[in-house]
N, C-alpha and C positions, 0 to 999 in steps of 0.2 A: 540581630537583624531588626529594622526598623518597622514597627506595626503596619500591615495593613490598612489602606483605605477602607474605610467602612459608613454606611449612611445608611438611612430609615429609607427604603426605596417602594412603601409602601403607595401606590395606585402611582408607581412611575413617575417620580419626580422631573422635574429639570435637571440636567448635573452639567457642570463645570469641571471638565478633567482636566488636571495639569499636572507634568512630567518633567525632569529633567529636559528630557526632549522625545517627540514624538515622531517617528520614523513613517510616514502616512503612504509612501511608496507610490507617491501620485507625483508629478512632473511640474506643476506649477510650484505647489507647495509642499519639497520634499521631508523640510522637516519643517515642526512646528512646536507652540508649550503647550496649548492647549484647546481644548475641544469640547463644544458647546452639544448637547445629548439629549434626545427628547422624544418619547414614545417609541423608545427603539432604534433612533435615526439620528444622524450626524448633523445640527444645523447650522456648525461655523465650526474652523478649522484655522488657524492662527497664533497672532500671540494675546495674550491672557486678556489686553487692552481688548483686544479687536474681539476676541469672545463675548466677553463682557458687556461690550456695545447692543452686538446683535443682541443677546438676552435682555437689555433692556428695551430695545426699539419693540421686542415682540413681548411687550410687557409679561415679562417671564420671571419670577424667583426664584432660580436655581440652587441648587444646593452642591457641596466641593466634594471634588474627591484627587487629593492630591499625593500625589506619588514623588515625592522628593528624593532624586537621586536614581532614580530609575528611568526606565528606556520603554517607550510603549511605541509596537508593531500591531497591523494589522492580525487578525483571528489565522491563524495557520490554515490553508486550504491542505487536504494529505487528497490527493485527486486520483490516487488507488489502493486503497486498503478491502480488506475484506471482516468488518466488524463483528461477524457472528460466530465466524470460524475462531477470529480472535479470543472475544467471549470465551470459547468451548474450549480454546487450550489452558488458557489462564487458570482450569480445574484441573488441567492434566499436571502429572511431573516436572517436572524443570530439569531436560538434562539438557541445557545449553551450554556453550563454554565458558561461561559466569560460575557455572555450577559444577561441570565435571569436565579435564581437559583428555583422562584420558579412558575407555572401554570399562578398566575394572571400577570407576569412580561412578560409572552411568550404571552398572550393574549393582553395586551400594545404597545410589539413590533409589532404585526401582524396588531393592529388597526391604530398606526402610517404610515404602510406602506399602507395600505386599503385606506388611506385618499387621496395617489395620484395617485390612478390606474385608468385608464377607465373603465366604466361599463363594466362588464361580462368578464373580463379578471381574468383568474387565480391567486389565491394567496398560494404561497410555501415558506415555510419555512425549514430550515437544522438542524440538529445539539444537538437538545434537549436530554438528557439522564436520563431516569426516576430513572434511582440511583441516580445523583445529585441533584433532585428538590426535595425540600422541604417537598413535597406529596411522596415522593418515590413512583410514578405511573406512568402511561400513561395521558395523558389528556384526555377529552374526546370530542366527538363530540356537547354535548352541550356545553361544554365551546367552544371551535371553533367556537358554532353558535353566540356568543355574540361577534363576528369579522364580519361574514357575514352570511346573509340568503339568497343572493340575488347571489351569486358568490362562486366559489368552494374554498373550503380552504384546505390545506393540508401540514402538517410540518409531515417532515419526521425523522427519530431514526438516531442518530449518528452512528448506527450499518450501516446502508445504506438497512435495509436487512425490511422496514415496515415503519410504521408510523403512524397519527391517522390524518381524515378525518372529516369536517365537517358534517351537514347532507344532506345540499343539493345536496352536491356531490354524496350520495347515489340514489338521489333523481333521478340526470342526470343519473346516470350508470344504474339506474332497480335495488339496490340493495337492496333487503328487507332482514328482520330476517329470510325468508324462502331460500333464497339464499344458494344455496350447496355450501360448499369450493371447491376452487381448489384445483387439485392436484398439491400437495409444496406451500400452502397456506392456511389461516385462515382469512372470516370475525370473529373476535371475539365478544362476547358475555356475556351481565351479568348474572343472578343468575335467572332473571327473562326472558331471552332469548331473550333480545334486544338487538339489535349492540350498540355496546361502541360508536363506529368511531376508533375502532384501525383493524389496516389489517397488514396483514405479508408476504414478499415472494411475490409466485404466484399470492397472491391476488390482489398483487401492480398494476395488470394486467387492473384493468378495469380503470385505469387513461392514460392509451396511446389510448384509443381506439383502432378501427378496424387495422388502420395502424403503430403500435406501435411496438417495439421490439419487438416479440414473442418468446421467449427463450426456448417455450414448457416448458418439466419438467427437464430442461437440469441447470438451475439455476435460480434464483432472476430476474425479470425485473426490472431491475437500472432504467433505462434512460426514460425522456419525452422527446418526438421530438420537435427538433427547425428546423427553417430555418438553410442551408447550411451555410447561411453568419454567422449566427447566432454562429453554430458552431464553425468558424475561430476565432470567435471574442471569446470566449468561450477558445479556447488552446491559444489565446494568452496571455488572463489572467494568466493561470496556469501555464506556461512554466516559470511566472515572479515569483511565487510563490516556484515553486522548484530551480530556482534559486538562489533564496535568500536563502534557505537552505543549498544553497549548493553540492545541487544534480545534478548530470550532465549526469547519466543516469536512465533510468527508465522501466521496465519489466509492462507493461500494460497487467494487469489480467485477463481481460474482451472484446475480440475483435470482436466484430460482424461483421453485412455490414459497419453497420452507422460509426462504428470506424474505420474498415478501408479506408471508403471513407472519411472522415474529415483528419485524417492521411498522407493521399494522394496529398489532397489540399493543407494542411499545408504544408509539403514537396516544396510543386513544388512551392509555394509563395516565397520562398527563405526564412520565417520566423524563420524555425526550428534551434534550435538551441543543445537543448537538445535531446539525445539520446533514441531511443525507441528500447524494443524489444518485439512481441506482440504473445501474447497467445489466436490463437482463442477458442472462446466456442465450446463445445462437439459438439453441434448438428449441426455444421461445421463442424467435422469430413471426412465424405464420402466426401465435396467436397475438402479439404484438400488431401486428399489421392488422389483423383482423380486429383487434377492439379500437382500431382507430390511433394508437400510443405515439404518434409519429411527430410529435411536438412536445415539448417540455411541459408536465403535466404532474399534478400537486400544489404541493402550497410551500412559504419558506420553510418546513422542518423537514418536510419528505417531500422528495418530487422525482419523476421519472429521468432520465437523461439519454439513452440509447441504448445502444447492442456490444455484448464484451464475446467475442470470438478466439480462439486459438491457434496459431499456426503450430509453433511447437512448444517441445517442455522450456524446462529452467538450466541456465548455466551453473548455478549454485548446486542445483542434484545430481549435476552431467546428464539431463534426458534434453537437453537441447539439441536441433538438430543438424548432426555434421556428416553428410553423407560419406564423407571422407574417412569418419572412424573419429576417433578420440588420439590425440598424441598421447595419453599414460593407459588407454585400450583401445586398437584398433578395432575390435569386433564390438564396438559399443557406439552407435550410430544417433543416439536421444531418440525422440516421436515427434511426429509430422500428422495434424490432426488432420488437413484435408490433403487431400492431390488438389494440382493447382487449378483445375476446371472448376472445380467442387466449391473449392475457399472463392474464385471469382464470382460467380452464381451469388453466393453470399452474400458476398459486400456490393454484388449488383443492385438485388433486392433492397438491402437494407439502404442504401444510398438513394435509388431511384424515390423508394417512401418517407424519404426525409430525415431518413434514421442518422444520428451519428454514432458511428464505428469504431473499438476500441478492442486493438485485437495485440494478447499479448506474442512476441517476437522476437527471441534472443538471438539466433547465428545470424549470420549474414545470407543465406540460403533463405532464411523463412521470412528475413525482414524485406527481401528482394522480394517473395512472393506478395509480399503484402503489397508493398509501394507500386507493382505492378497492377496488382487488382484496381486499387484506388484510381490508379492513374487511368486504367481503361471505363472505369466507372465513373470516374469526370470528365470525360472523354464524353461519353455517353450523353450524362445529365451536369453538365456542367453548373455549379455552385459554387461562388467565392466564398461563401461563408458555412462550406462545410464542417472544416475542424478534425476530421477524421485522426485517430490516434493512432498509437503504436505503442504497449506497453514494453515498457522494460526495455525497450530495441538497445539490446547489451552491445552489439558487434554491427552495426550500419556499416558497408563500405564507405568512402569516400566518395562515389557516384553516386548512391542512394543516398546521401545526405545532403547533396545538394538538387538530387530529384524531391524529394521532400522542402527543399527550402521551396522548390516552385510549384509543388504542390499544395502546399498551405498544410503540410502533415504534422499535426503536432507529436514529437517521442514524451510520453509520462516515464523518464527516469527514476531510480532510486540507489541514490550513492550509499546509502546504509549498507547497500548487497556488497561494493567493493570494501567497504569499511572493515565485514565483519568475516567473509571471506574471498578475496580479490585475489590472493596466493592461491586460493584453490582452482579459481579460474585458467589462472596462468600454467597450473601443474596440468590441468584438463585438457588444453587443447594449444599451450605452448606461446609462442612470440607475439601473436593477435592480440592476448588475453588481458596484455598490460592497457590497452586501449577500450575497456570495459565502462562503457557508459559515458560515449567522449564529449562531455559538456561545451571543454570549450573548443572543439570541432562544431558544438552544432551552432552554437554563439557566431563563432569565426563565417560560418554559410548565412547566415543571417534567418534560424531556424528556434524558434520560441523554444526555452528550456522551462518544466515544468518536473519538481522532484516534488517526490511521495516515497510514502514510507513501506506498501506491501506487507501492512500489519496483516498475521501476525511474522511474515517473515522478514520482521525488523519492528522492536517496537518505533510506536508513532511517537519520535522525541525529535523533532524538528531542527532543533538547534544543534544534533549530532548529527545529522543531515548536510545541512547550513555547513559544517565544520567538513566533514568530509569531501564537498564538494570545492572547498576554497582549497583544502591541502593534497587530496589524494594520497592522503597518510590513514592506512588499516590500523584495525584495532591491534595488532600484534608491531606496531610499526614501519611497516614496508613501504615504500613511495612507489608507485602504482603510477608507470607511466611517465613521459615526459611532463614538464609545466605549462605546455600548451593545452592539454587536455582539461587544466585548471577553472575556474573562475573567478570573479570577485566574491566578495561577502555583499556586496550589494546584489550583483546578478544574482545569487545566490538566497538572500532574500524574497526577490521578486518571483523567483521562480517558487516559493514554500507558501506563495500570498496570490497574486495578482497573476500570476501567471496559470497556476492554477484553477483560481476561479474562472477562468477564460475556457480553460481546457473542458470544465463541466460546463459552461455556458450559462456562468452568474455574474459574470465580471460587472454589470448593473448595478448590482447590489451588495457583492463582495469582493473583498482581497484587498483593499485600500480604503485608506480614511479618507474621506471627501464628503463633500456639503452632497446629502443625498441619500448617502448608502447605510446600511446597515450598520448599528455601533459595537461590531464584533472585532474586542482588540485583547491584545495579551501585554502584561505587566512583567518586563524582564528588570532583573537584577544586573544588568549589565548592559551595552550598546556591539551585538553582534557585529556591527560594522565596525565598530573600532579596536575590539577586543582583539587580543594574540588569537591569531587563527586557529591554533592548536589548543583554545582554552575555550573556543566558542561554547561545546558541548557543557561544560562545566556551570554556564548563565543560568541559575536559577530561573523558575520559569512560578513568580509572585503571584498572579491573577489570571484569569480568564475571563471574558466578560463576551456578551451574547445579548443580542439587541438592548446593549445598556445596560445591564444587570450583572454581577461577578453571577459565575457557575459554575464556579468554584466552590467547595466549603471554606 
């Protein structure tokens, strides 16, 4: 492989970038050689002539950094991940289907880690997806107990949204078969009305204890508490992770106390490198409004952006919500975090104070509720330049997708979810399922696509993103849906860059290379747009760079 650009970038030189060719994903000048760079910022875009010009008119010495043979993109926008959660798994287990395809291989992994732990220390595991294994199921709590009896065990669903629990661990929480669910949650149950060990959502609730996130019925309880240090240690892993993808900003879904005081930390360490914009939880709302937060607030590394809401669960866990039942369980309905009075009130509030809104919605049931809030909520206070989201909207009808092209509703997709398990969707709830994230449906309405990764449930690798959304070919091979639902690898581009930034509301200063913006771009070993659509993911991903500077090692 061909070295690395490298320069003395000591008190921020001038630089001179040049590429094979530069993919700038701006409309004047879509591609270009190269690109003139200066305290951070882009100040010519061109061919090398015309670079050069400008650096001399502004009596500038630049110094090269030339990437021969290589393809440079805009900084990856991922415009919903959850980086702390991520952090915190990347210490757990790994029973993904990289690792273990079937029950006894995830119980192997779990005992090899068992074997170097202290007594009575917790054992967690990530990543497992009952579509991929072998059993196409859940695991259950006696298999878990053939790992430990003696210590809590608990591997959580790829979905992030559940997962399946030894038995001691019910043993510690008081949870018996007489146990009421929570509200936005399921101990689940078999035939003969004993707990499996699978739990969902709200239920995730009696593994933080008394002191734990308590999200109310506002979403999912993500996160088990670590120590502060814990924490740091925790984003610095993951910040290395989106790095190497590629990504150089990141719209955090999920923002509580605990995330914005790790956040915080991060920040003031001098560590951060990567770009944050963060979406408190709902039931942060009132103090939101109350400290005035109702405009984009921060500086470039951290800055605030709006309110992330729930209507229901995940397609990927089955707690999505189908009032209809499940085609492979009828008596299995997902969660529905508000009644629809309740979810309007919501997005009244938050829309009326300026807020923008970003509420995740997989059935077609909960994304209707959503688009209908919105819609009465502009109705109200009408704003063209809302923006209002819609995560993940796995299953939009065809009337709600063109209610949303006139509504100006942006969906934050993630084709990774079909990539990695899209069979599983189709086994869940039947002939719908093959239309799972329908890209070029929302293209074809004339409705802004904007894909993200849903780290950690899908690592944040862009260019297997980018791939998935041009072929609608899963990781086990399957083609997912007719070729309309398809895209380009250009649209497909724009939506991982520019389209994104829009979605957080930085389009200013990010998602495209233009005389102006920010010098946040990525060094590929290949030209996504031109490469075999099925070998996109494959593009080594060379450099990262952040206001002009690689940040990368």
């Amino acid at each position: 492989m061909r070295p690395l650009a490298t320069f003395d970038h000591q008190d921020s030189p001038p630089v001179i970038v040049t590429a094979s060719q530069i993919r700038t994903v701006e409309d004047h000048t879509p591609v270009a050689e190269s690109m003139l760079i200066h305290r951070g910022r882009i100040l010519a875009v061109g061919t090398l002539a015309e670079v050069e010009q400008v650096a001399t008119e502004a009596d500038l010495k630049p110094q090269r950094a030339d990437f021969d043979g290589a393809t440079i993109v805009p900084g990856f926008v991922d415009a919903h991940a959850h980086p702390l959660m991520y952090g915190q798994l990347l210490t757990w287990v790994d029973v993904s289907p990289q690792r273990a395809s079937t029950i006894p291989e995830i119980i192997e992994l779990l005992r090899e880690a068992e074997k170097t732990m202290p007594p009575g220390v917790p054992l967690r595991g990530f990543g497992y997806e009952q579509g991929n294994l072998a059993e196409q199921r859940h695991p259950t709590r006696f298999e878990l107990d053939q790992v430990a009896t003696d210590r809590e065990v608990y591997i959580m669903n790829a979905s992030g949204h559940g997962g399946v629990v030894n038995s001691y661990t019910f043993e510690v929480h008081g949870v018996t078969k007489d146990t009421p669910n929570p509200l936005g949650g399921e101990f689940f149950k078999d035939d003969a009305g004993e707990l499996t060990g699978e739990l969902s959502d709200a239920a995730c609730n009696v593994l933080t204890g008394l002191h734990g996130v308590k999200v109310g019925h506002h979403g999912p309880n993500f996160h088990l508490g670590d120590e502060p240090a814990e924490h740091q240690r925790q984003m610095e892993l993951v910040q290395k992770e989106f790095l190497a993808g590629g990504v150089t900003t990141i719209g955090d879904a999920q923002v509580s106390k605990r995330e914005l005081e790790t956040y915080l930390r991060f920040a003031s360490s001098g560590q951060q490198r990567v770009r944050v914009s963060m979406y408190f939880l709902s039931h942060l709302l009132d103090q939101v409004i109350d400290l005035g937060l109702t405009s984009p607030f921060g500086n470039a590394k951290l800055a605030t952006a709006g309110i992330k809401l729930y209507a229901d669960g995940t397609l990927g866990g089955w707690t999505a919500y189908f009032p209809e039942g499940y085609m492979s369980d009828p008596c299995r309905v997902g969660q529905r975090y508000h009644e629809p009075e309740e979810f309007n009130e919501l997005i009244r509030r938050a829309h009326a104070a300026g807020l923008q809104t970003a509420t995740h919605a997989q059935s077609p049931t909960a994304i209707n509720m959503v688009v209908d809030a919105i819609e009465a909520a502009l109705a109200e206070h009408p704003n063209t330049a809302a923006r209002h989201r819609i995560e993940h909207c796995g299953l939009p009808s065809p009337e709600d997708i063109q209610r949303m092209a006139t509504l100006g509703i942006r969906p934050v997709n993630q084709t990774q979810h079909y990539f990695n398990w899209g069979e599983s969707v189709e086994q869940a709830i039947g002939t719908p399922g093959e239309r799972f994230n329908p890209l070029g449906e929302f293209e074809a309405a004339g409705v802004p696509i904007t894909i993200s990764s849903d780290a950690p449930v899908a690592e944040p690798r862009p260019l297997e993103a980018i791939q998935a959304a041009v072929t609608r070919i899963t990781r086990r091979g399957a083609k997912l849906g007719d070729d309309c639902l398809r895209i380009s690898a250009e649209a497909a581009l724009r939506a991982h860059t520019l389209e994104g930034a829009v979605s957080i509301g930085r389009e200013h200063e990010l998602g495209s290379l233009e005389v102006g913006k920010r010098a946040d771009f990525v060094v590929l070993g290949g030209d996504p747009v031109t490469t075999d659509p099925e070998a996109i993911r494959d593009i080594p991903v060379l450099e990262t760079w952040i206001d002009g500077e690689p940040a990368t090692p």
